[in-house]
C-alpha positions, 0 to 999 in steps of 0.5 A: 834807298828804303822806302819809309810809309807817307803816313809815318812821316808827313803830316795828316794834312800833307798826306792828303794832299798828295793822296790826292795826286797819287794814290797808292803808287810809289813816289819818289822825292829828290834832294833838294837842290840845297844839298852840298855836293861831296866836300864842300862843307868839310874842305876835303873836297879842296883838299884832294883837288889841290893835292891831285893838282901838286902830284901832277906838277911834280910829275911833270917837273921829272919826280918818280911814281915811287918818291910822289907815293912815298911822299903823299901817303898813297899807292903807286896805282893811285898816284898813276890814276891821279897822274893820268887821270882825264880832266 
């Protein structure tokens, strides 16, 4: 995170206002709360959840590390992660 100067940023009048409350000390300012989490806009999120959900099917219905990594595209130890990943 990089520190950006009120004064460069907000308007004179907001500026103010919240030197009022907290001159000279640092303040931090968390996202609002409108923010998407990872994913949601683009689908990928969705995406991956749906993908990780088939291996692990897969898995359990007798298919080999080795055909699942092959098959999706990834490495045996992420195929293993996803497979003995805690829910």
């Amino acid at each position: 995170m990089q520190y950006k100067n009120a004064a460069d940023i907000l308007p004179s009048r907001l500026l103010r206002e919240v030197q009022y409350y907290i001159e000279g000390e640092l303040l931090y300012i968390p996202r609002s709360e409108s923010k998407q989490e990872w994913g949601a806009i683009s689908g990928s999120k969705k995406f991956y959840l749906e993908r990780n959900s088939q291996i692990r099917m897969l898995f359990r219905e007798g298919r080999s590390i080795q055909e699942l990594a092959v098959k999706f595209g990834l490495s045996n130890s992420t195929v293993k992660k996803i497979i003995y990943q805690k829910k």
